[in-house]
C-alpha positions in Angstrom: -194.8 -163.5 14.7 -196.7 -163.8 11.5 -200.3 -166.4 10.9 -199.5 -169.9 10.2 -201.1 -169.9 6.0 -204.7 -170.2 6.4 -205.2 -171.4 2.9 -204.7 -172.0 -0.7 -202.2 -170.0 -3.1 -198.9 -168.3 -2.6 -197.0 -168.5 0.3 -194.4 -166.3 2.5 -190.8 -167.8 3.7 -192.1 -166.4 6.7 -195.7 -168.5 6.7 -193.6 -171.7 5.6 -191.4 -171.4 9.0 -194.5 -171.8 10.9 -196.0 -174.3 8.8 -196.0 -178.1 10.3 -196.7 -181.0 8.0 -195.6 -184.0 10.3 -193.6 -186.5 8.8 -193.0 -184.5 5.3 -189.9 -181.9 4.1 -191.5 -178.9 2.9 -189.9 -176.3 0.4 -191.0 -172.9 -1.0 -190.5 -172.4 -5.0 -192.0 -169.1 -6.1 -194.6 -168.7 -3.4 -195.8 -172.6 -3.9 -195.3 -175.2 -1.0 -193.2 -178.2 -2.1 -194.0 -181.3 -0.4 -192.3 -184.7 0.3 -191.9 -187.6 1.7 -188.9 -187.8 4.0 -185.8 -189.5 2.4 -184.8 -193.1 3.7 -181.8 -194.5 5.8 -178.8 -194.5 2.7 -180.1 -190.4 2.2 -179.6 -189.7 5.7 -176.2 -191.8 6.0 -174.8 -190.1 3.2 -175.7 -186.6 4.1 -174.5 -186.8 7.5 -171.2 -188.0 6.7 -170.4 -186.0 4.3 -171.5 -182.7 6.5 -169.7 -184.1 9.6 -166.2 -184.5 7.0 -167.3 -180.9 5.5 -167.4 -179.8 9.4 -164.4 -180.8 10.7 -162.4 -179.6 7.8 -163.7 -176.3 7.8 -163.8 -176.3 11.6 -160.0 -177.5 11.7 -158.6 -174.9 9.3 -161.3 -171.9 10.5 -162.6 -171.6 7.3 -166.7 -171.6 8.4 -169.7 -173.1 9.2 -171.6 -176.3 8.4 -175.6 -176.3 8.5 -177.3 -179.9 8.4 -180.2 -181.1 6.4 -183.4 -179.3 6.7 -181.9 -176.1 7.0 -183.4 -173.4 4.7 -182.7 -170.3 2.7 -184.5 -167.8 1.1 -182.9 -167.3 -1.9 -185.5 -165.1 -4.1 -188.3 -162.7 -2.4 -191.8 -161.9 -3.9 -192.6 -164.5 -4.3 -190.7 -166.3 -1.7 -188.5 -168.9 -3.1 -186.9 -171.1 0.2 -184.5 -174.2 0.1 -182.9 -176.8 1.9 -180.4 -178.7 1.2 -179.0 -182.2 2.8 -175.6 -180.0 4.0 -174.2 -176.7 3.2 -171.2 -174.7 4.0 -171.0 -170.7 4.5 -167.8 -169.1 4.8 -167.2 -167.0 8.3 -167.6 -163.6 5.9 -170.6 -164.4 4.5 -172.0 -166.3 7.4 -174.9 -164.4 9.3 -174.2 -162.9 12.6 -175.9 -163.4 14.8 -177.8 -166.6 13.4 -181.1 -165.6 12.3 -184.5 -167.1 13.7 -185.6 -168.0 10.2 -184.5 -168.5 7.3 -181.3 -166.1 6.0 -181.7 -164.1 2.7 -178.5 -165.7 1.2 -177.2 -168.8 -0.6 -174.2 -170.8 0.8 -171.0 -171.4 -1.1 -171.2 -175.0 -1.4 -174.2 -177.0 -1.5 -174.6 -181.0 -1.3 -177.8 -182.5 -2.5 -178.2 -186.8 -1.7 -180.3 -187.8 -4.4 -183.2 -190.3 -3.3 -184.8 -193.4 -5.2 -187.7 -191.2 -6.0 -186.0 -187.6 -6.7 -186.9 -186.9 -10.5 -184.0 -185.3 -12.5 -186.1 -182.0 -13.3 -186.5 -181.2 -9.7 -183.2 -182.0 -9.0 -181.6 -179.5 -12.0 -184.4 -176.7 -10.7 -183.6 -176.8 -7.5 -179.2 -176.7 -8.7 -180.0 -173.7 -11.3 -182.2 -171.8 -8.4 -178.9 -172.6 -5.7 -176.3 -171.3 -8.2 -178.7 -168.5 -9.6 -179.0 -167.4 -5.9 -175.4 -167.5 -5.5 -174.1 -170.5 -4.4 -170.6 -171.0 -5.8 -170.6 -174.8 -6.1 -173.2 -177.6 -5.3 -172.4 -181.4 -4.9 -175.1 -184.0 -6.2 -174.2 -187.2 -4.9 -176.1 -190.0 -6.1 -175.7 -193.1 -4.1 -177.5 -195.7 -6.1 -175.2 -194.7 -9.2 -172.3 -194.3 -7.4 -171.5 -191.0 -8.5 -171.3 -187.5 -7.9 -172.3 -184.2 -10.3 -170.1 -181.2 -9.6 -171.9 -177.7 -10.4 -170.4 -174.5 -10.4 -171.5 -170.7 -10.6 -169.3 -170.5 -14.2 -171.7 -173.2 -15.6 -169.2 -175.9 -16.0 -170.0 -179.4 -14.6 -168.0 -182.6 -13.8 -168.9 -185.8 -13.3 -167.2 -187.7 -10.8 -167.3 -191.5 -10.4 -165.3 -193.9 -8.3 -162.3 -193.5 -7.4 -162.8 -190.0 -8.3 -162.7 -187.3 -4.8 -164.7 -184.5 -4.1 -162.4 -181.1 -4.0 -163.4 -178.3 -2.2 -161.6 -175.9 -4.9 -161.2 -172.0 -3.5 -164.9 -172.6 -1.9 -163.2 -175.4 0.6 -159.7 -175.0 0.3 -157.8 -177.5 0.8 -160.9 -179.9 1.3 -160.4 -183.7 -0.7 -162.3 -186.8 0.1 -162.8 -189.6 -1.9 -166.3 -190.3 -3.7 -166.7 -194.1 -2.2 -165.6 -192.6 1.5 -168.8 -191.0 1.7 -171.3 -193.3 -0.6 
């Protein structure tokens, strides 16, 4: 098992999976520790029901697997770039098996982000250009104060969705439709 970090400077995916800051979210962006305060109630509500709708779809029609929020990935090496996001899906072929301890070397297909009140649009585009530069085929920013959702895909083109606009799963989720307001 690797040492916790024992200072300053660049830091390992596998130093940040030992690494406790209570009461904060932590990420890993080229080596450098990301730290936040934990998102509030709406964050929570909307992330949670738009993974458990996510799960049951791709669970019904055994398509793959749902991780909640907080779960990271390592999605660049030396230095070590990890992230979470609020839900994810990963298709059953690209899904690792078994499940690893840590944090897998791979970015899922679709990605949801929940933005926050205090989120600041340059994070937020960062942290969709490292997802879809890792891989990730799609990535959902749902923004409940505004009421709206930003749809970003691997080919660079981008929707904006507003209600009574639905989220599509495309060929990541097929078959996968819910409406913006079901989940803000």
């Amino acid at each position: 098992m690797p040492e916790p970090p024992t200072g300053a400077g660049i830091l390992t995916a596998d130093e940040l999976l030992y690494l406790h800051l209570p009461d904060r979210q932590t990420e890993l962006v080229r080596g450098n520790l990301i730290v936040r305060e934990l998102p509030g109630y709406r964050h929570g509500a909307v992330a949670s029901e738009i993974a458990r709708l996510i799960a049951n779809h791709a669970h019904d029609h055994g398509l793959g697997i749902v991780v909640a929020a907080k779960t990271g990935f390592k999605l660049f090496a030396n230095p070590d770039t990890v992230r979470a996001a609020d839900a994810a899906f990963l298709s059953y072929d690209r899904a690792p098996a078994p499940p690893p301890v840590g944090y897998p070397s791979l970015a899922p297909d679709l990605v949801v982000e929940v933005l926050s009140p205090n989120d600041r649009a340059g994070e937020v585009q960062s942290k969709v250009s490292d997802w879809l530069n890792a891989g990730s085929r799609v990535v959902w920013v749902l923004d409940p104060g505004r009421r709206r959702g930003i749809i970003y895909r691997a080919d660079g083109s981008v929707d904006l969705l507003e209600e009574p606009d639905a989220l599509s799963g495309e060929d990541v989720l097929p078959g996968f439709s819910c409406p913006l307001a079901d989940v803000l």
